[in-house]
VOSE-961448 format. One record per residue: residue in one letter; x, y, z of N, C-alpha, C, O, CB in turn. Coordinates in steps of 0.1 Angstrom, whole numbers, padded with zeros to 4 digits, always signed. Glycine has a CB too. Layout:
AXYZXYZXYZXYZXYZ...
This chain:
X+0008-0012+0000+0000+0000+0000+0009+0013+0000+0020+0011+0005-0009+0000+0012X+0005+0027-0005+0007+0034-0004+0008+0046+0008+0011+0058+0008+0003+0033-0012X+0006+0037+0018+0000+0047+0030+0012+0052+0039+0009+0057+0049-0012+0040+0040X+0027+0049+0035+0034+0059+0040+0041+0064+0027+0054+0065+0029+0043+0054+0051X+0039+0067+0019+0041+0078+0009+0032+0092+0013+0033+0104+0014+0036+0071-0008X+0023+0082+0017+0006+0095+0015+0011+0102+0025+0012+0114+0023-0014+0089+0019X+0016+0096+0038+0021+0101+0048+0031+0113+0048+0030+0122+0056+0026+0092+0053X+0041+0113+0038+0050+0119+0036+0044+0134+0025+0051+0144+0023+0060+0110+0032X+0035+0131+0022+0028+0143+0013+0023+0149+0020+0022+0160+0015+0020+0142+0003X+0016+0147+0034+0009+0155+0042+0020+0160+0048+0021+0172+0045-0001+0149+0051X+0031+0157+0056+0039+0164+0062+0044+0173+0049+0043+0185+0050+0050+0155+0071X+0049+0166+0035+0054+0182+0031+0047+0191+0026+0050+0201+0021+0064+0184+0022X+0031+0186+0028+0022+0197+0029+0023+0204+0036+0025+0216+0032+0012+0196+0031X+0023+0201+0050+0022+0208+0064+0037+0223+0063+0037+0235+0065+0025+0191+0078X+0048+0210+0060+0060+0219+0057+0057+0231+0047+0064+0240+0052+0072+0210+0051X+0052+0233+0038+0053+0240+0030+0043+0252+0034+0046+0263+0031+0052+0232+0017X+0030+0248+0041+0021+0255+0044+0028+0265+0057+0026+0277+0058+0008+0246+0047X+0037+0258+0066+0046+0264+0077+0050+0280+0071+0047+0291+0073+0060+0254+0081X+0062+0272+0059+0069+0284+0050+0057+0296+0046+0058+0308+0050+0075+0276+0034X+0047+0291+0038+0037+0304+0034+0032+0310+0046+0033+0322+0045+0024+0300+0026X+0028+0304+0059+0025+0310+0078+0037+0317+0082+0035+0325+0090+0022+0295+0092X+0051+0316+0078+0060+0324+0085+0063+0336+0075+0060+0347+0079+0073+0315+0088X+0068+0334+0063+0067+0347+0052+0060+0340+0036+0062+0330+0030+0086+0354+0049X+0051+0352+0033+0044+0347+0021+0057+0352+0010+0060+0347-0001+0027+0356+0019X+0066+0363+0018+0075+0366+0005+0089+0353+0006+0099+0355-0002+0082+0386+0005X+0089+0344+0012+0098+0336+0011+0092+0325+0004+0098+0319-0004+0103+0333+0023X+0081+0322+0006+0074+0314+0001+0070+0317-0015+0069+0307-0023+0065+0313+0010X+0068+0327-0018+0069+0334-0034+0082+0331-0038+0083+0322-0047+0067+0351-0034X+0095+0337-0033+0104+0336-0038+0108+0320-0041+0116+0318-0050+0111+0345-0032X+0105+0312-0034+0108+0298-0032+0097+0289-0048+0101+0279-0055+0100+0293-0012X+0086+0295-0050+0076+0292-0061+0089+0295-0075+0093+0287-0084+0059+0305-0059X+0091+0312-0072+0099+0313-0091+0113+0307-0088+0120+0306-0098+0102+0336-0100X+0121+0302-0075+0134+0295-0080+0123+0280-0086+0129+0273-0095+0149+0291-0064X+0112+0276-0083+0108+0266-0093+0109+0267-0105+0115+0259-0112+0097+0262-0092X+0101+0279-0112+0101+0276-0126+0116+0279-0134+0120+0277-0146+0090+0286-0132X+0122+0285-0121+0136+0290-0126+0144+0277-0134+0150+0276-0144+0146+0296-0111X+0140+0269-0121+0147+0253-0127+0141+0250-0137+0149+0246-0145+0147+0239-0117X+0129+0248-0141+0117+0245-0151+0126+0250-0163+0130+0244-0173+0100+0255-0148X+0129+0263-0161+0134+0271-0172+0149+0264-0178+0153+0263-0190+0135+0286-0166X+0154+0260-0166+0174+0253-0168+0168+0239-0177+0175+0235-0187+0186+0245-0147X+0156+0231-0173+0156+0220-0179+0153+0227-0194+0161+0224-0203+0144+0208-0172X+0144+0234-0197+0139+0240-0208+0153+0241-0219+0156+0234-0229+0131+0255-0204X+0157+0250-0214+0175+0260-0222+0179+0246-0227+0179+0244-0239+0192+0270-0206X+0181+0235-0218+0189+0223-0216+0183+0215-0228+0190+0211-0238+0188+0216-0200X+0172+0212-0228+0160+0203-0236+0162+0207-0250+0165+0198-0258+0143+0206-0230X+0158+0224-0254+0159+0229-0268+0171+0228-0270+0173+0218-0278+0154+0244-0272X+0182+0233-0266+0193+0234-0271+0199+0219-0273+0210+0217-0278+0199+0243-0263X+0191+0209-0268+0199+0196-0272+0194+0193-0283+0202+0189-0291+0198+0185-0264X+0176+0194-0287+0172+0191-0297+0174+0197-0308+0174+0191-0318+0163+0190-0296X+0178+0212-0308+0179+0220-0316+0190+0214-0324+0191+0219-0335+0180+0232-0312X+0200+0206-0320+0210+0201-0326+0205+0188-0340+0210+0186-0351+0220+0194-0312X+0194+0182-0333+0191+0169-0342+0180+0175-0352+0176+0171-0363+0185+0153-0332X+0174+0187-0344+0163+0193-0353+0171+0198-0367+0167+0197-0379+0155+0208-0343X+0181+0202-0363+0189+0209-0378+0188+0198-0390+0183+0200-0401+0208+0213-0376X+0193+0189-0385+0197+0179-0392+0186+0168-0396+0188+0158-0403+0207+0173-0385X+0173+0172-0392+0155+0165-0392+0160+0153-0388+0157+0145-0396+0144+0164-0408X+0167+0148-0376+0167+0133-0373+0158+0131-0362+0157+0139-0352+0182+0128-0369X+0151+0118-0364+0141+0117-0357+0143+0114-0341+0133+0110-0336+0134+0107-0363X+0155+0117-0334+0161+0118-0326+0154+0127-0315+0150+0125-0304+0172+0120-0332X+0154+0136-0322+0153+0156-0318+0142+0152-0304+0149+0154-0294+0142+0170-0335X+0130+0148-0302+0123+0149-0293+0128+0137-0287+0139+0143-0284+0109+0152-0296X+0130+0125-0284+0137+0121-0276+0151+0123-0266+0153+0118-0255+0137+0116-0280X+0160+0131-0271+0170+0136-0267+0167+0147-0256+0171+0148-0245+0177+0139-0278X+0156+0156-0265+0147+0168-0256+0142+0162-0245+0145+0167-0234+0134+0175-0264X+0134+0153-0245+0125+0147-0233+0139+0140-0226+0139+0145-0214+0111+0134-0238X+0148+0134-0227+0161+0129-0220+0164+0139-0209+0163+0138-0197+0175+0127-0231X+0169+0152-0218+0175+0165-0212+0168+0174-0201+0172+0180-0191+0177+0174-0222X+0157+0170-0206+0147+0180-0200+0146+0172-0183+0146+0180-0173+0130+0181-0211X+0144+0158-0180+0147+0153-0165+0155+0165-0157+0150+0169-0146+0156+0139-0165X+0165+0169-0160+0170+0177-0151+0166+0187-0143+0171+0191-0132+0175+0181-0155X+0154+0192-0153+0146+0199-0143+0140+0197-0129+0141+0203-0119+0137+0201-0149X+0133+0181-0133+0127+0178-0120+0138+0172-0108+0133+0169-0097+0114+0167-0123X+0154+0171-0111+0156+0170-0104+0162+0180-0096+0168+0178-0085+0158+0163-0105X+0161+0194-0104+0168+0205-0094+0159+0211-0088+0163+0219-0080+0177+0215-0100X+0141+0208-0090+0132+0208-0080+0133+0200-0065+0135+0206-0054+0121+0202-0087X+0132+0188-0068+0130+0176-0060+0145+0180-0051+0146+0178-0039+0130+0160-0070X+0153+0183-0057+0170+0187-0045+0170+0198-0046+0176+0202-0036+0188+0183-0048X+0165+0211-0053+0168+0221-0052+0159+0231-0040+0163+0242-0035+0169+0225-0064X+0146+0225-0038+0140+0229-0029+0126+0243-0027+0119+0249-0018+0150+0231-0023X+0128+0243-0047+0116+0246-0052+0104+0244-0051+0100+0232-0049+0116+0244-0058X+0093+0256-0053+0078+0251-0048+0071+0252-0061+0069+0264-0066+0070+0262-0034X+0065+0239-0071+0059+0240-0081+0044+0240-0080+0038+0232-0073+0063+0232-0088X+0038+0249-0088+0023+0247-0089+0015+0233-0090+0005+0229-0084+0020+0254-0101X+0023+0228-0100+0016+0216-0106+0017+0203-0093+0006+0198-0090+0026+0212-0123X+0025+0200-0088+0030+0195-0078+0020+0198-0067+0015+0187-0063+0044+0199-0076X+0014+0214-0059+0009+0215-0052-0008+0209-0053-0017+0206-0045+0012+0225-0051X-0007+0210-0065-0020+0205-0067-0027+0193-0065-0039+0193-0065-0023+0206-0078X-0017+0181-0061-0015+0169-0059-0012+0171-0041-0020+0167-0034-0002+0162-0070X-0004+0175-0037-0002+0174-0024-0012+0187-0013-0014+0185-0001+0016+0174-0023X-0014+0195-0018-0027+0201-0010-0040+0201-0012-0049+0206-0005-0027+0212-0009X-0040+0194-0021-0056+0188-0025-0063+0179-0011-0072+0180-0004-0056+0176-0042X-0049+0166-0013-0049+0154-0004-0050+0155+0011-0054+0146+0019-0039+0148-0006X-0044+0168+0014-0043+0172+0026-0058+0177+0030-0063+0173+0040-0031+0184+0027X-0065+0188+0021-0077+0191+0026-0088+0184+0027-0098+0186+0034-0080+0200+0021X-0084+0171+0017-0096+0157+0022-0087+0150+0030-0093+0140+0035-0102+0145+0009X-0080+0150+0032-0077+0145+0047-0075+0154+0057-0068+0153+0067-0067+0137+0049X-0085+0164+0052-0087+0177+0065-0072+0177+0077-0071+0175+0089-0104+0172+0078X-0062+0181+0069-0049+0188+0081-0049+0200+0073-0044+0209+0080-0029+0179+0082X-0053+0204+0061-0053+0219+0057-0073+0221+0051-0082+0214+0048-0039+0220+0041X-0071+0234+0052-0084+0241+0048-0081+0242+0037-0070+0243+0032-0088+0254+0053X-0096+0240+0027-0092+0247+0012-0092+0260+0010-0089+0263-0001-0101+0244+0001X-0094+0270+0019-0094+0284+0016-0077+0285+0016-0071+0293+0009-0104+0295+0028X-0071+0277+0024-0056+0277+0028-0051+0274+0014-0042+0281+0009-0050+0266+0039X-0057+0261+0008-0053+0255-0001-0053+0264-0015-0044+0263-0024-0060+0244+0000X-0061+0270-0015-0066+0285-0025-0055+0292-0026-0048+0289-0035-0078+0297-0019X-0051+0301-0016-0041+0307-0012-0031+0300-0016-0024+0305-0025-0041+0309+0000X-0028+0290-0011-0010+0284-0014-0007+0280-0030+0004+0278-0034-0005+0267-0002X-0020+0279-0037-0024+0279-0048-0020+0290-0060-0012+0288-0069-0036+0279-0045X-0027+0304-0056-0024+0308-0060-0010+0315-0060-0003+0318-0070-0032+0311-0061X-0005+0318-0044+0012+0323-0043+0018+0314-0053+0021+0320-0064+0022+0321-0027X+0021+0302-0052+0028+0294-0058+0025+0299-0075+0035+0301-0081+0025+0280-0053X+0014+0299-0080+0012+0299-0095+0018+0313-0100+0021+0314-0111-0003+0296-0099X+0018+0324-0092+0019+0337-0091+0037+0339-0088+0044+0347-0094+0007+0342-0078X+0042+0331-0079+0056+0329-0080+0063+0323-0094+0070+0328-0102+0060+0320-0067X+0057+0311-0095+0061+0303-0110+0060+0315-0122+0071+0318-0128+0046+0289-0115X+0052+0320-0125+0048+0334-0136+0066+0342-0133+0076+0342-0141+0027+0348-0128X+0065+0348-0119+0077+0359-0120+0091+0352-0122+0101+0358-0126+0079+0367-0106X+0091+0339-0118+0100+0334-0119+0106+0326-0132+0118+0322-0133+0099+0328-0110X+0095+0325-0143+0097+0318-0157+0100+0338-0164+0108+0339-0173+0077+0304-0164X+0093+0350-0159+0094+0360-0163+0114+0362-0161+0122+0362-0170+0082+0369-0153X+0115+0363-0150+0129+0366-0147+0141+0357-0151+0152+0361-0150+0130+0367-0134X+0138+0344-0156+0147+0335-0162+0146+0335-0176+0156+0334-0183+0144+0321-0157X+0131+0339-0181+0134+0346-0196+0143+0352-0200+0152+0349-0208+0125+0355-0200X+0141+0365-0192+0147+0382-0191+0166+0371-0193+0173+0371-0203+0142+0395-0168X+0167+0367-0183+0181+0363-0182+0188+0354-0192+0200+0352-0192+0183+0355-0170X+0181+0349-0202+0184+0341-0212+0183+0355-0222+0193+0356-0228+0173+0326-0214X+0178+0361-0224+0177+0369-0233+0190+0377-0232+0197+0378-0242+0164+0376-0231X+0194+0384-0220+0206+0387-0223+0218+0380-0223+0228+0387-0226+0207+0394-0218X+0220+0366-0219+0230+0358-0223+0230+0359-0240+0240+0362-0246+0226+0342-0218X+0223+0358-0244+0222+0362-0264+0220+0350-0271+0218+0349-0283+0238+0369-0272X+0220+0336-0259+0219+0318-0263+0211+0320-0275+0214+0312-0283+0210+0307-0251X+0200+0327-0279+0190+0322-0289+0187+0336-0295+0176+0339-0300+0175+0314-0282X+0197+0343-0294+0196+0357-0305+0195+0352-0324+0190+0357-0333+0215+0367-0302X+0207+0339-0322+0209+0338-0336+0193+0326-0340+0189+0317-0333+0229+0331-0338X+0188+0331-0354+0174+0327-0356+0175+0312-0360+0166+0304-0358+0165+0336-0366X+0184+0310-0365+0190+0295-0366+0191+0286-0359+0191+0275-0364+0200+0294-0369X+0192+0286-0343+0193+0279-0329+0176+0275-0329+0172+0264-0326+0199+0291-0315X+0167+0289-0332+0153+0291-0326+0140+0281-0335+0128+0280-0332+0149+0310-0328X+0148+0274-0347+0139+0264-0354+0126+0255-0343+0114+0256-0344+0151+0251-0361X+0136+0247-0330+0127+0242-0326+0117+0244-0314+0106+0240-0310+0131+0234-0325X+0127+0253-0311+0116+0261-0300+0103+0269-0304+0092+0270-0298+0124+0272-0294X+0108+0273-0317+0098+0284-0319+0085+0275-0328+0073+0278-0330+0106+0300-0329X+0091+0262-0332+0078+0252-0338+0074+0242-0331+0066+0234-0336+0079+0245-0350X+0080+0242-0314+0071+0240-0303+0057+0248-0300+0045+0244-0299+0078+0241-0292X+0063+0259-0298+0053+0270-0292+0047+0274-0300+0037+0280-0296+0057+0282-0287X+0048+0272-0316+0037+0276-0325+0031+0266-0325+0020+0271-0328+0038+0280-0338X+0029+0252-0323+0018+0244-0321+0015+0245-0309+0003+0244-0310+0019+0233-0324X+0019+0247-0295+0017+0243-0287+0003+0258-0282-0005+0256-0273+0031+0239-0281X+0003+0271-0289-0007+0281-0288-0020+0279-0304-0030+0286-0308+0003+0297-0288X-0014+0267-0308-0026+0269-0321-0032+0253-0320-0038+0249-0329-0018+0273-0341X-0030+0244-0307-0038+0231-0307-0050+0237-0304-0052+0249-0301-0033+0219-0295X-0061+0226-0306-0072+0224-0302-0073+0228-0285-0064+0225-0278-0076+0211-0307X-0083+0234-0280-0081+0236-0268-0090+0224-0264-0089+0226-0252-0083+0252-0264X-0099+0213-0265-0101+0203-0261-0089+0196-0257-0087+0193-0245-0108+0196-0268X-0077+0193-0269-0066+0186-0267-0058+0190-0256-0055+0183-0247-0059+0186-0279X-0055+0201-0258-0046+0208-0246-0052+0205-0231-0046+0204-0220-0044+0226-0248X-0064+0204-0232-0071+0201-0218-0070+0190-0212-0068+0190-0200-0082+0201-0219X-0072+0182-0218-0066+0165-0219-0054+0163-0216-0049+0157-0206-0066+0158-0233X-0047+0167-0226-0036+0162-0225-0026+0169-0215-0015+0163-0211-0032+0163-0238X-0030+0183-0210-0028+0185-0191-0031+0177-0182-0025+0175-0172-0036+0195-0185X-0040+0171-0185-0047+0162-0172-0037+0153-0168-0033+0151-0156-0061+0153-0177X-0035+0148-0181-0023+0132-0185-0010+0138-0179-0006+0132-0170-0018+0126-0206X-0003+0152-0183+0005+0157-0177+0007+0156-0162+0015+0150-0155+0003+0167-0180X-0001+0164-0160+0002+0162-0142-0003+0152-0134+0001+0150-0122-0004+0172-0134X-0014+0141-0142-0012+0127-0135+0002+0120-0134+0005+0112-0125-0020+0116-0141X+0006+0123-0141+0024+0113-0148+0032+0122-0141+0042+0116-0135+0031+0113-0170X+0032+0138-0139+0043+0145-0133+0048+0144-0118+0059+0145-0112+0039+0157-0136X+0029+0143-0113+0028+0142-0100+0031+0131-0095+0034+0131-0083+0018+0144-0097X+0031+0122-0103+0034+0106-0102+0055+0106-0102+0063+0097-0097+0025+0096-0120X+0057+0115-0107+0073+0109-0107+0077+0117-0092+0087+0114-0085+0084+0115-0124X+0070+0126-0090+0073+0128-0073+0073+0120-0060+0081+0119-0050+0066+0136-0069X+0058+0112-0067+0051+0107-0055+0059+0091-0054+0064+0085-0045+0033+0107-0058X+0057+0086-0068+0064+0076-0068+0080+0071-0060+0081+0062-0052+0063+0075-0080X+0089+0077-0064+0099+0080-0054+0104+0078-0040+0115+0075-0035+0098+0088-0053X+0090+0081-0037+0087+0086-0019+0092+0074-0014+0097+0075-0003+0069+0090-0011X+0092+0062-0018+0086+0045-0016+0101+0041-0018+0106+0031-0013+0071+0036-0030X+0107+0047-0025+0122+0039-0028+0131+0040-0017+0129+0048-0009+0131+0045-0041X+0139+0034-0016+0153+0038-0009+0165+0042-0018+0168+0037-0029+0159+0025-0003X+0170+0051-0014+0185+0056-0023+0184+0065-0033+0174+0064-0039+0193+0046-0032X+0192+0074-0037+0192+0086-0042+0191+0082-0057+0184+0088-0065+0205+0093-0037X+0200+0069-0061+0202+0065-0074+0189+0062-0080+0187+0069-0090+0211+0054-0074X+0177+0051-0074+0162+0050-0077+0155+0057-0076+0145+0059-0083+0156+0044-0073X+0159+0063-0067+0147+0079-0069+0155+0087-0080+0145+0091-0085+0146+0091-0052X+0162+0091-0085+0167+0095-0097+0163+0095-0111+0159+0103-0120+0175+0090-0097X+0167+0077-0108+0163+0072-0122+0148+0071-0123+0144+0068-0135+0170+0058-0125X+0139+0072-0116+0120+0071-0119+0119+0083-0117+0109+0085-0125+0108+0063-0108X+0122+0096-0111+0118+0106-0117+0125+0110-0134+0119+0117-0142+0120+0117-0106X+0133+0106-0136+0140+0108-0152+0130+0099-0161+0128+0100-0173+0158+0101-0154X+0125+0092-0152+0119+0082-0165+0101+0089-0169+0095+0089-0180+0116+0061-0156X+0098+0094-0156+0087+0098-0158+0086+0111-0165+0076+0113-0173+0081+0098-0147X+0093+0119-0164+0099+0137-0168+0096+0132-0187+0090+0137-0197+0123+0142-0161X+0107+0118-0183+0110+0112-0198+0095+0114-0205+0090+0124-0211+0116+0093-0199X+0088+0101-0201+0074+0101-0204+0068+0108-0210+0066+0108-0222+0069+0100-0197X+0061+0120-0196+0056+0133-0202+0062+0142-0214+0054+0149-0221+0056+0141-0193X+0073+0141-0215+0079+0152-0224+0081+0143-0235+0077+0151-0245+0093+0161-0219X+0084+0131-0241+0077+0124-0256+0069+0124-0259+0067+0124-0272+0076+0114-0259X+0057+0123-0249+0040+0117-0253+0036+0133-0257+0024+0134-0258+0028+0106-0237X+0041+0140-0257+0034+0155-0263+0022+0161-0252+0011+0167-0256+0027+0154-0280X+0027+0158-0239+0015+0161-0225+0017+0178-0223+0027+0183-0229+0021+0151-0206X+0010+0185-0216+0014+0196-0214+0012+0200-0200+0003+0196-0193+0008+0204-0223X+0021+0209-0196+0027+0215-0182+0024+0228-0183+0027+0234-0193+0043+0213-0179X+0018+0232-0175+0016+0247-0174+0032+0257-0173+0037+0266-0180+0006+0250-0160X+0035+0251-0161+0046+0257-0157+0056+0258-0171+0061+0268-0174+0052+0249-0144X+0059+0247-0177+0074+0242-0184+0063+0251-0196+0071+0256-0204+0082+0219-0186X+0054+0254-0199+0050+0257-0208+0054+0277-0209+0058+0285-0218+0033+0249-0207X+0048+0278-0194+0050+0291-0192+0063+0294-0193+0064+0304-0200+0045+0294-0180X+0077+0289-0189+0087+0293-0190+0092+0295-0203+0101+0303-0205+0092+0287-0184X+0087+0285-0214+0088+0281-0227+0086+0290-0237+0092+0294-0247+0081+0270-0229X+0071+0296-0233+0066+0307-0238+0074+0323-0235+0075+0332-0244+0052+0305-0232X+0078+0324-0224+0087+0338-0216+0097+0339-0229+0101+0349-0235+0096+0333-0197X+0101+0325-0230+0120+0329-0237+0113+0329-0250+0114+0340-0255+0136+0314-0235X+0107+0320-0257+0101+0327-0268+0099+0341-0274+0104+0346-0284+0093+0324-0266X+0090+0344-0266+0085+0361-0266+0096+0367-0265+0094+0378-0270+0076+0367-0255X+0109+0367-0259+0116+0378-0254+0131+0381-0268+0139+0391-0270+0121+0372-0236X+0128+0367-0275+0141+0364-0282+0127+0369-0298+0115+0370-0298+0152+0342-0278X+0139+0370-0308+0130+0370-0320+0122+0360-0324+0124+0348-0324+0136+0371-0329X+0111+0365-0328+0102+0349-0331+0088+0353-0339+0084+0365-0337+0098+0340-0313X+0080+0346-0345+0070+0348-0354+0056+0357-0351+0053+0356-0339+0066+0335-0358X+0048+0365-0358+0039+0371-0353+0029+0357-0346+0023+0358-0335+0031+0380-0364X+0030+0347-0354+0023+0336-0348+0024+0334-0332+0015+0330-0325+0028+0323-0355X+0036+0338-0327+0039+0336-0314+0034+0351-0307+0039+0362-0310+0055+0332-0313X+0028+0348-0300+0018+0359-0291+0016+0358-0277+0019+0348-0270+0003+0358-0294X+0011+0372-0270+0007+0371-0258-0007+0366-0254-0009+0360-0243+0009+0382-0253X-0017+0368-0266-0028+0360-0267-0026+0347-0266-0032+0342-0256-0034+0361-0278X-0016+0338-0275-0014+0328-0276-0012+0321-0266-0017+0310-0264-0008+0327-0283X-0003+0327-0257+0000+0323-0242-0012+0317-0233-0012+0306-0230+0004+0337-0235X-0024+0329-0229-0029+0328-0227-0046+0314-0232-0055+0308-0226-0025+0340-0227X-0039+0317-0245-0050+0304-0250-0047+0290-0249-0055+0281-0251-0053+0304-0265X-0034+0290-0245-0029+0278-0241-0028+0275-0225-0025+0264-0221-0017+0277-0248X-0031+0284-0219-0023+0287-0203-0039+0282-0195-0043+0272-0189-0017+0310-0199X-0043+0291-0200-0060+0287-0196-0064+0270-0193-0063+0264-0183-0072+0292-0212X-0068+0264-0203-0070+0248-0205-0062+0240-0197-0066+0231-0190-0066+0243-0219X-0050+0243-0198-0036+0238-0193-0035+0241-0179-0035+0230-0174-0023+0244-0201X-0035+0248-0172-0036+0251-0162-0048+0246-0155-0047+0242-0143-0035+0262-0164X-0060+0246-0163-0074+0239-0153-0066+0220-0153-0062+0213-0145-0098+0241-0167X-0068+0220-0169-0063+0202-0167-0057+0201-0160-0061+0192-0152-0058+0193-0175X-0045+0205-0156-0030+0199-0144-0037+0200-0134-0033+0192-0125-0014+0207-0141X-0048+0210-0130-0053+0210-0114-0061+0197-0112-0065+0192-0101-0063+0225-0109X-0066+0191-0127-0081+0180-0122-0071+0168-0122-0074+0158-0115-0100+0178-0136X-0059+0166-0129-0047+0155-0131-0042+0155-0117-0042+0144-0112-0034+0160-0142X-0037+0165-0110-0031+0163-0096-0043+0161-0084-0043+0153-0074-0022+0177-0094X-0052+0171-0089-0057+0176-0075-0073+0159-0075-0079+0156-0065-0063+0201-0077X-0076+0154-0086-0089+0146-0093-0079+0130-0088-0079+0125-0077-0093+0150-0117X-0071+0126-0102-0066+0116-0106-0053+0113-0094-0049+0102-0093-0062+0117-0121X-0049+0122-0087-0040+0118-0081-0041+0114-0062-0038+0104-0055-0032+0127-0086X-0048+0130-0058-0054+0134-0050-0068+0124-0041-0069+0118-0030-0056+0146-0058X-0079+0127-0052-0090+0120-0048-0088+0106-0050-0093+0099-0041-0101+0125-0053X-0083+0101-0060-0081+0089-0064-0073+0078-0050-0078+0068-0046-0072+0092-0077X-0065+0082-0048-0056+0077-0038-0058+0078-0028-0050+0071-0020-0046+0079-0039X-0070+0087-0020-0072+0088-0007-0085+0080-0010-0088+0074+0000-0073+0103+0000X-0093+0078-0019-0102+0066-0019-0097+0055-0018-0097+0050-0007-0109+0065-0029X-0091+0049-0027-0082+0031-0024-0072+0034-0013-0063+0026-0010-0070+0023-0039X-0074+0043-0007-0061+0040+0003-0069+0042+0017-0062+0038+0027-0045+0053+0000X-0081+0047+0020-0086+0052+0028-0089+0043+0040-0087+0047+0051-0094+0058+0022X-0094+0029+0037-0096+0017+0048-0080+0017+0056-0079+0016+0068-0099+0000+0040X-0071+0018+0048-0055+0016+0055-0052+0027+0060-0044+0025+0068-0042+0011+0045X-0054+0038+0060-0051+0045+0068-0048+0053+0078-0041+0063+0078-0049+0045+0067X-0057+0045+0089-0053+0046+0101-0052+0028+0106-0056+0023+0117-0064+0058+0111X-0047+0022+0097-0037+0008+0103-0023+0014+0109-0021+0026+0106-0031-0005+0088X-0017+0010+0113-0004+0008+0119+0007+0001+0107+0008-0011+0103-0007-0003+0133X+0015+0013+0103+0026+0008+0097+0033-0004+0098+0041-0004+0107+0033+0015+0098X+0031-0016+0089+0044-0030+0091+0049-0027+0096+0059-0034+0099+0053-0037+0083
């Protein structure tokens, strides 16, 4: 059973809710070093693919989804607070009543409101590094983000959902291992996952979109566009974490727990 994992999501619920009760501006600043990392996997991800993209080898998005793991693990060690993530571990907490949802609202929005300044300020910083000045580098980034603001907004809804069931899952999954090396390798695998299967992340999306906009790039690429994608994407990852992950698991898990740990 799962019921000391579950255990460990309530305490870093509890932990995390402490941080927003002692300062909300530490707790903000703690949300954008998340997307900040969001953003290192991002730089890391295009710029690997951009290499096989030149060359059209069918390579290019696997190599991207490879690179891109890094992100979640300078979350998971770096001590970042992600939106998408919260949605899964304060949901669970308020049906298992140790947090309020008005609390849950709140830590909701700081965190999503930190992610925004923090994918904002990691843009800004890539922009003046000059990494993606030259338009030749920008092939695959910029024919990410032009599909990723002109899908169907059914699809994008969906395919959030799938996102943050699988994202939330390479956190949670983890919890259960022993050693740094297994917990490693299953969050890389799952990061892997999501980022082949063409799932969508609000956050990695939001950061994705920042460096876009800031570097040269197509009228197709917009602040509308942002927004038409941000919307959908953003509701699905809350019903993926907070639905599929959340309610899901405190139902099958609910007779066990209040048993007595093996």
């Amino acid at each position: 059973m799962e019921v000391e994992s579950l255990l460990q999501v309530e305490k870093l619920a509890q932990k995390k809710m402490k941080i927003f009760r002692q300062s909300k501006l530490r707790y903000l600043a703690r949300s954008a070093l998340a997307s900040m990392f969001i953003g290192f996997g991002v730089i890391v991800a295009f710029k690997t693919g951009s290499f096989f993209y030149a060359e059209h080898s069918p390579f290019t998005y696997p190599m991207a989804a490879l690179t891109f793991g890094s992100a979640i693990i300078l979350i998971a060690y770096g001590g970042g607070d992600l939106f998408t993530g919260n949605t899964f571990y304060y949901s669970y907490s308020a049906i298992r009543k140790t947090l309020k949802w008005i609390e849950v609202i709140k830590l909701w929005v700081t965190s999503y409101i930190g992610n925004i300044i923090g994918a904002c300020a990691f843009a800004l910083l890539i922009y003046l590094t000059g990494l993606f000045a030259d338009p030749s580098v920008n092939g695959f980034l910029m024919g990410v983000v032009e599909k990723k603001m002109n899908a169907p907004l059914i699809e994008l809804f969906f395919r959030a959902i799938l996102c943050n069931w699988l994202v939330c899952l390479a956190f949670f999954i983890p919890m259960a291992l022993k050693g740094d090396g297994p917990k490693l390798f299953a969050m890389m695998l799952f990061v892997f996952c999501f980022f082949i299967s063409g799932y969508e992340h609000s956050i990695a999306n939001m950061c994705t979109f920042a460096i876009a906009l800031v570097v040269e790039h197509p009228e197709t690429i917009s602040l509308a566009g942002v927004w038409y994608n941000l919307v959908p994407v953003t509701i699905g990852n809350m019903i993926g974490g907070g639905v599929f992950m959340a309610f899901m698991y405190n139902y099958v898990n609910k007779p066990f727990m209040n048993e007595p740990l093996e």
